[in-house]
N, C-alpha and C positions, 0 to 999 in steps of 0.2 A: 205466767203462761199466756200465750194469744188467746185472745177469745173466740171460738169460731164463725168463718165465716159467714155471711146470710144468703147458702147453698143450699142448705137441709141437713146439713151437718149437724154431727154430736157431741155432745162435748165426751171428751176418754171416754169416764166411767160409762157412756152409754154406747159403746163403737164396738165393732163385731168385725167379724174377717170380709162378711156381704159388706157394711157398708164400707168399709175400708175399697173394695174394691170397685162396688158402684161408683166410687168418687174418684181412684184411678181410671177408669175407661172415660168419664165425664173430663178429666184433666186433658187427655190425649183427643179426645174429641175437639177439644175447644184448642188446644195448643199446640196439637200434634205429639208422636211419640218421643221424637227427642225431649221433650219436654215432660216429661215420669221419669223423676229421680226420687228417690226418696225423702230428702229432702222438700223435694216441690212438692208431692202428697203430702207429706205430714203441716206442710207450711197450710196448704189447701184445707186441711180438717181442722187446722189450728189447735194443733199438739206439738211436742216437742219429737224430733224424729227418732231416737228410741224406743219412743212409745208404741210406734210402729210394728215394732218385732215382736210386739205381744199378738201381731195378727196374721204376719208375712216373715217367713223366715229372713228373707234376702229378695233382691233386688228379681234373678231370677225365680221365685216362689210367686213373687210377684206379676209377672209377664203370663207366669202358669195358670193364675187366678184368673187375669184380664179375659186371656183366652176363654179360661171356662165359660164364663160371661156371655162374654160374644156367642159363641158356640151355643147356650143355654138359649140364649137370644131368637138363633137360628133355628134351633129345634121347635122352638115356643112358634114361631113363625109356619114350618112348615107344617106343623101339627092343626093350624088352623084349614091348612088347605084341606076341600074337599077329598076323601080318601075314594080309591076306588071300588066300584060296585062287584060285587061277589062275581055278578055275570059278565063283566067286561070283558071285552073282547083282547086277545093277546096282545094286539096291537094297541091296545092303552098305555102298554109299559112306556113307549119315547114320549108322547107327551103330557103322560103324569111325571116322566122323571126332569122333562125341560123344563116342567114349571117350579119341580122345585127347588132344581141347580138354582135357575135366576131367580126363585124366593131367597134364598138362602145368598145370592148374589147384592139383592137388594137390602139386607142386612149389613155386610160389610162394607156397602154405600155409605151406610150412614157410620160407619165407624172405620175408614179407607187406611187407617195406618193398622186397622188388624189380620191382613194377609202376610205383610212385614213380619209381624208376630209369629202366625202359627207356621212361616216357613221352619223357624226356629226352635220349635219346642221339642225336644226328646222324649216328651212324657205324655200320655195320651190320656184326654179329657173324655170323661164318658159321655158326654152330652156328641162330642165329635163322633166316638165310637158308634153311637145309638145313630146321629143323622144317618152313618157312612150301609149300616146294618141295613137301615131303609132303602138305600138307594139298591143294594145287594137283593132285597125282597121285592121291588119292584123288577128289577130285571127276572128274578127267577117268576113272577108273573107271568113274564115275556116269551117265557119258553128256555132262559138259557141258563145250559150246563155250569154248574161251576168253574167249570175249566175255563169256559168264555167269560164268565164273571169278573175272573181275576185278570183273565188279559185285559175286558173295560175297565177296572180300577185302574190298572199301569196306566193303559192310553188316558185316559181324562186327569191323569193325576191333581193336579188345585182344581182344576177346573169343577171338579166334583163340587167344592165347596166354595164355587164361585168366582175365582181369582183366578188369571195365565200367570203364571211363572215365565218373566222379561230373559229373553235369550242378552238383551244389553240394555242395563240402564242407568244412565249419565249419572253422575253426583247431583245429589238434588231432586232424585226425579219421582222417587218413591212420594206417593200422594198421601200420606199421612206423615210426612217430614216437617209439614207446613199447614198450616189453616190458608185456606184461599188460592189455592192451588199456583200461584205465581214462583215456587219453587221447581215444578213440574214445566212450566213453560222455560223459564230460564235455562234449563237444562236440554230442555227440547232446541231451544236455538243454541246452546252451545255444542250440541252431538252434531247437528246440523253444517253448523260453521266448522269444525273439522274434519266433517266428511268430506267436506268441499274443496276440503287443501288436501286432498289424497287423492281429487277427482279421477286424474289421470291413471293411476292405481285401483281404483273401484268405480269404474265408469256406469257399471248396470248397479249400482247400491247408489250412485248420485241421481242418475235419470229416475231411475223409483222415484226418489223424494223428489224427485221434480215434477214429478204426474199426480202425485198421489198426498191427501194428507187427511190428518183426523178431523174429524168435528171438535171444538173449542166447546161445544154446548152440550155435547156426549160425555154421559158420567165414566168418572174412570176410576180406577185403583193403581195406575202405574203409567208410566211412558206412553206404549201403547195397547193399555189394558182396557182400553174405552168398551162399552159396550156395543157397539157394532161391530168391534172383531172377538170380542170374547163369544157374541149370537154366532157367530160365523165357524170357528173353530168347536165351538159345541156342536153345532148340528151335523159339522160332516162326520165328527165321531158317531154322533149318535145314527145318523144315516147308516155307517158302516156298519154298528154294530145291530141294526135293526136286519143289514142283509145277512148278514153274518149267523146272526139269532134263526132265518129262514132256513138258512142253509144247513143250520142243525138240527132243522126239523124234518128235513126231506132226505 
């Protein structure tokens, strides 16, 4: 059998479902997600990859786990922020809940192939359930009905937990496809250059990209998931639902 690497790894007899999976999200970090197959974990723990399934049923069991992680991550995160004061004022609700969208933003920074993931999951992590419950008690802080509640959950949908869901995005373009983000630019000038041979057919979708372009030094999760249009499309939700919230109080 390999011997394991010098990661912080176990050998078998000492491996558990946690570190099995600590060292899945650490593989994807470093590699990206195409890169967690089963194989490559077990290669990484330096076990033989049957041994595997004493901790993860399957491949998707696996992705499930990842998640929790991340998610567990996220919580651990926002639980650090300052919680709000008994007597705060209604209007605490939008900027206690913007700090903790981009807290929880700032976690899947550092792990950008995990919005890819939780697009994906059928199965719901309780650590996600608990963030989502929070953000649902800060709004009812805010003054709003449950009925408004759930219409903000639909509107802000990823954005809740940090990530826009891309209306289009190229082969290649998802930022945890790759370490170092040059699969995300490639792809960027290849949407680019086919928009370009259509000019004549999408004249206002070419002038756009000809006015306008991302920051290269703005953190991203996606094509154009960068953080200054992720701040952007947060706030007018949250704008809206701040008059909204008024409007059901008068």
């Amino acid at each position: 059998m390999t011997s394991p690497r010098t990661t912080g790894t176990a050998p078998r007899s000492a491996l558990t479902r946690a570190r099995v999976l600590e060292s899945a999200v650490a593989l994807a970090d470093r590699d990206g997600l195409g890169a967690l197959t089963m194989r490559s974990l077990a290669r990484e723990l330096g076990i033989e990859a049957m041994s595997l399934y004493h901790h993860v049923a399957n491949k998707e069991d696996l992705l499930d786990g990842v998640v929790d992680v991340v998610a567990a991550e996220i919580q651990d995160a926002v639980g650090r922020l300052e919680p709000l004061a008994d007597d705060a004022p209604r209007s605490s609700w939008k900027p206690a809940m913007r700090r903790q969208i981009l807290t929880a933003r700032s976690v899947l920074l550092r792990h950008p192939w995990a919005s890819t993931v939780l697009e994906t999951r059928k199965s719901f992590s309780l650590h996600v359930v608990r963030y989502f419950d929070s953000l649902i008690g800060l709004m009812r802080r805010g003054g709003f009905s449950y009925d408004l509640v759930h219409h903000a959950m639909h509107a802000l949908g990823s954005r809740a937990l940090g990530f826009s869901q891309e209306l289009f995005e190229p082969d290649g373009a998802t930022a945890g496809s790759a370490p170092g983000g040059g699969a995300k630019e490639g792809a960027d000038d290849a949407a680019t250059a086919m928009l370009m041979q259509m000019a004549d057919q999408v004249p206002h979708m070419v002038e756009m990209l000809a006015a306008v372009s991302h920051d290269d030094a703005d953190p991203t999760l996606g094509w154009c998931d960068d953080q200054t249009e992720f701040e952007f499309g947060l706030d007018i939700i949250l704008d809206g639902l701040d008059r909204l919230a008024e409007r059901e109080r008068h």
